[in-house]
N, C-alpha and C positions, 0 to 999 in steps of 0.2 A: 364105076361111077365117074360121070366126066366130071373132070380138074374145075372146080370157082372161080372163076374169071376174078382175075386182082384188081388193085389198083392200078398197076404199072401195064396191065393189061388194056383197060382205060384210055392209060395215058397216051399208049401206043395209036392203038386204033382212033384217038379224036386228035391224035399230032401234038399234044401240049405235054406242060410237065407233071412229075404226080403232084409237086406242089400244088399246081391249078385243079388236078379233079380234088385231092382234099380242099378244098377251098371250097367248092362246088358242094361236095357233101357234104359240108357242117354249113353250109347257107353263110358263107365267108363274103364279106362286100369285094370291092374292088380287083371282080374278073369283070372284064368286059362279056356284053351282052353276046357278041358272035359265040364268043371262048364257050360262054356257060351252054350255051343251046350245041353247042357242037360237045361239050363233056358231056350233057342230058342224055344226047340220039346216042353217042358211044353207049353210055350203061343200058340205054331201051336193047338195044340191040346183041351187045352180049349177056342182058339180065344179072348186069351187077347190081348187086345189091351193097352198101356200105355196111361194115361190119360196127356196130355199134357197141358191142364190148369192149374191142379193141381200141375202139377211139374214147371210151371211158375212162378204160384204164391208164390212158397214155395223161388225159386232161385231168382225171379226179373227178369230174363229174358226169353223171346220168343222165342229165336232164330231164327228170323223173320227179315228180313229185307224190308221195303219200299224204292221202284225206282219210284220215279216223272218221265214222259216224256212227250214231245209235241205230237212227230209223230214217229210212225215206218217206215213212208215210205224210209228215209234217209238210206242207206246202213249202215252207220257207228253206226245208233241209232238201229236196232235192230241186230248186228254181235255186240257190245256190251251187248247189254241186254242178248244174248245168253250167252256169254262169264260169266255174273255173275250169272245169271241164274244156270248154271252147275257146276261153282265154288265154288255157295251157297249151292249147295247140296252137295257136296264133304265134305264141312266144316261140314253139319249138320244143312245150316241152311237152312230155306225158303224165300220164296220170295214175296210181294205184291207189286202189281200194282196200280199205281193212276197214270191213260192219265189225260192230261190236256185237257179241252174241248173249251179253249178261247185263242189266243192269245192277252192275257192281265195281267199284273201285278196281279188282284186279284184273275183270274184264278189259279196263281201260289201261291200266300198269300193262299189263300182254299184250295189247294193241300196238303199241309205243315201241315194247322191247322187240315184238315180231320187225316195226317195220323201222327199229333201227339195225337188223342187223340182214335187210333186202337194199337193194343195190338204188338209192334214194338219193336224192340231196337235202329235202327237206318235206315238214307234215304240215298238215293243215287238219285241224283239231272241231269236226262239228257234234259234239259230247252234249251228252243231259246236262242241264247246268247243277245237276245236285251233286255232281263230282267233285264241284269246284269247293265243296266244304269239308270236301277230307284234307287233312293237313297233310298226309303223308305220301297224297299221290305225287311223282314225278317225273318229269321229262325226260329223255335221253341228253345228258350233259351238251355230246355233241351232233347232236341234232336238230338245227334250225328249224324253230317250230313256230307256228301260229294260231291261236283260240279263236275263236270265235264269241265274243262271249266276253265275262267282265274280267278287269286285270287284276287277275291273282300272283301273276309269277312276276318278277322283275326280270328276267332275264328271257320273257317271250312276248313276243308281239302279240298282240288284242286288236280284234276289229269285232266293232258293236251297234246297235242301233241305240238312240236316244230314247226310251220308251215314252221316258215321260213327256217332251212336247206335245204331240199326236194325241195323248190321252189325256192331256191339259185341254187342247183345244177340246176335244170331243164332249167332255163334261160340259164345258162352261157353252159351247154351241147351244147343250140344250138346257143350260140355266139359263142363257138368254133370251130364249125362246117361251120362256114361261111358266116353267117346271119347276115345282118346288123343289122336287130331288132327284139322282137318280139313282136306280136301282144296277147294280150288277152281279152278269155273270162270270164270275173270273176262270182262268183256267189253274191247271193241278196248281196244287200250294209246292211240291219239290221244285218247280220252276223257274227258274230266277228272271225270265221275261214277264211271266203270270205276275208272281209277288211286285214285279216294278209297277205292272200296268196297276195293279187294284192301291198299290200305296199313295200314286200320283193320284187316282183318283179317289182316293182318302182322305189324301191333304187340300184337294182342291173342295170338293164338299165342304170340310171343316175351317178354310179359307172364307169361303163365302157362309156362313154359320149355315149351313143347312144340314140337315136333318139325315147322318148314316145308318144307312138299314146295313144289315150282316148279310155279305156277299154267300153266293153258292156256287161253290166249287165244281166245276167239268173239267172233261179228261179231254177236250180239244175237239171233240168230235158232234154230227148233227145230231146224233143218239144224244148225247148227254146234255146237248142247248133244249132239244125236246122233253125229255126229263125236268129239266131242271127250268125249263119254261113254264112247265104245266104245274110244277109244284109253285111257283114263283104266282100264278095269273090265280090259283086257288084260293093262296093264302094273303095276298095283296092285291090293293088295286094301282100297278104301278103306270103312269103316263108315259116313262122314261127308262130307258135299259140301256147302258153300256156292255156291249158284251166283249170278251177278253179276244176273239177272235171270229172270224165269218162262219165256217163252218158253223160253230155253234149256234151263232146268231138264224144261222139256215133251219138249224133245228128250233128256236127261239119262235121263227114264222109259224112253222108248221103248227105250235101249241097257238098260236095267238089266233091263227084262223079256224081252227076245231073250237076256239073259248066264243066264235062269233064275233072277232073284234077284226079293228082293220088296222093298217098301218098305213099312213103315219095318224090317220083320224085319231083313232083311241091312244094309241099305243107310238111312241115313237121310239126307233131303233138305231144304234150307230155299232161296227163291228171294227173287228183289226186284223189287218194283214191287207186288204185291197187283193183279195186272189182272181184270175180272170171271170169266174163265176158274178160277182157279186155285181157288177152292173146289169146283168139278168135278171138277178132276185125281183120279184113279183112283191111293191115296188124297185126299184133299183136303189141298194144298200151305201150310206153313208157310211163310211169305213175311214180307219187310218190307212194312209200308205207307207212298207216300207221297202224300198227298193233292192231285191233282189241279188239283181244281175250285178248294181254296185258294189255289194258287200263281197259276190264272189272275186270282181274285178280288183278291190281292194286287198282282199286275205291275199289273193296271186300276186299282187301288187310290193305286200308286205313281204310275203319270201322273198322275190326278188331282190327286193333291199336290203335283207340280211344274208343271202349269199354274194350280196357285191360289198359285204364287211360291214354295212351300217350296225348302228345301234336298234338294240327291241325299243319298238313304241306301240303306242296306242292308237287306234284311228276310232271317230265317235261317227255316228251318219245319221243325220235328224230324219224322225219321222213327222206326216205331216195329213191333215187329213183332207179326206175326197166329198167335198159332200155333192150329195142325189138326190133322193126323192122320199128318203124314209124317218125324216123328219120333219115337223111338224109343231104349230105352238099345242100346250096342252087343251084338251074336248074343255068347253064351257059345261058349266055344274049341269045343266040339265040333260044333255049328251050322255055325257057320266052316267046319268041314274037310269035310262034308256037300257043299259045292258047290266044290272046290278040282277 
């Protein structure tokens, strides 16, 4: 087997010191521009590769970052994980995955302890938020970690969306519009982005005295906005629908146009999440926005600042909403009776 071409092997062949190729290989500033392209062709040429354990173990750190998650199906859980995914690599660092494979507390306690004891510097935490109410789940002591999600721990960073502005406005968008009330479809009740959306929109109806009808509950998906569409247009005649997210709201359409109704005429619609889909929606769907590639930008943001010693904090990131085409003031009375 031929001999690994070293550093000092490197060194030799582009004429500099090995100080300068290590310099080169950790992306170290100040080599001049000749130096660095004459260390580059040296390693093209003998196919060094930098040994990256070794320069862990000598620094203490991987460069490596661990993201816990439940599921990618959620739009907002993997346009996140891109988002750090890309940002990690920008910084220089990498990235390891650990799915969870149980919805259950020690599913997540194992997640934690597997990737405290892999060659890490720090986690990024995107978990069901029903985890967050077990008392006795915990973080690796010394494990620089970040949630995603609301602040439970003092001693871990939090980065979060604002639910309730986006879902302020969206209500009262279509109180102002005409609507005596609105109706929604919220998503799971174990969810702690679900429970914020329908409580802002609980307190805003009851803000304005108007009249809450008892929300129904979907599992995030167009199956279940269709479902719970079609039970919703049966048993009510509602002008107005807030729904907890797009997808459902996509299954929301599908019921509204088998009932013979249109939107925004009969029926007006507002969703959440702003996923690339929903300016397509047949009309193009009013939705909250909430950004993404920020939040990923931000959690990678927040490691960073706690492997350069800072303290844990909290970051909040307002949502805001998009409107298009799928609202509407409410059909005058005899419209109404047209499709009764």
């Amino acid at each position: 087997m031929a001999k690994r071409p070293s550093m000092s092997d490197v060194a030799r062949h582009a004429g500099v010191s090995a100080q300068t190729v290590s310099r080169v290989s950790n992306g170290a500033p100040y080599v001049s521009k000749e130096k660095r392209e004459r260390v580059l062709a040296a390693m093209r040429e003998l196919g060094y590769r930098p040994n990256s354990a070794a320069r862990a173990m000598k620094s203490g750190m991987f460069r490596t970052i661990g993201v816990i998650y439940e599921s990618l199906h959620p739009v907002g859980n993997h346009r996140t994980l891109e988002a750090i995914s890309e940002i990690a690599a920008h910084k220089g660092y990498t990235i390891t995955l650990m799915p969870l494979d149980a919805e259950t507390r020690n599913a997540a306690d194992g997640a934690f302890t597997r990737l405290g004891e892999m060659l890490i510097d720090a986690a990024i935490a995107i978990v069901p938020s029903d985890f967050y109410h077990q008392p006795d789940w915990k973080l690796p002591a010394d494990l620089p970690s970040v949630i995603l999600g609301p602040p439970i721990f003092s001693d871990v960073s939090t980065v979060d969306f604002d639910q309730s502005i986006g879902t302020r406005q969206a209500v009262n968008t279509l109180l102002d519009l005409g609507h005596d009330t609105v109706y929604h479809i919220a998503g799971p009740q174990e969810s702690y982005s679900a429970r914020s959306r329908e409580a802002t929109w609980r307190d805003t109806l009851t803000q304005r005295a108007r009249k809450v009808v008892p929300p129904l509950h979907g599992d995030w998906t167009p199956d279940s906005g269709y479902t719970l569409g079609r039970t919703l247009l049966d048993e009510s005649q509602p002008t107005a629908v807030f729904v907890a997210n797009d997808q459902m709201a996509l299954g929301l359409y599908r019921a509204v146009i088998e009932k013979g109704l249109r939107i925004p005429d009969d029926i007006s619609v507002i969703g959440f999440d702003n996923i690339d889909e929903s300016s397509a929606f047949p009309p193009p769907l009013t939705t909250v926005s909430q950004d993404w590639e920020r939040i990923g930008k931000e959690a990678l943001s927040s490691v960073l600042k706690l492997l350069d010693g800072e303290s844990p904090g909290r970051t909040v990131l307002p949502t805001a909403l998009i409107e298009r085409e799928s609202c509407a003031p409410p059909p005058r009375e005899e419209e109404a009776l047209r499709h009764l």
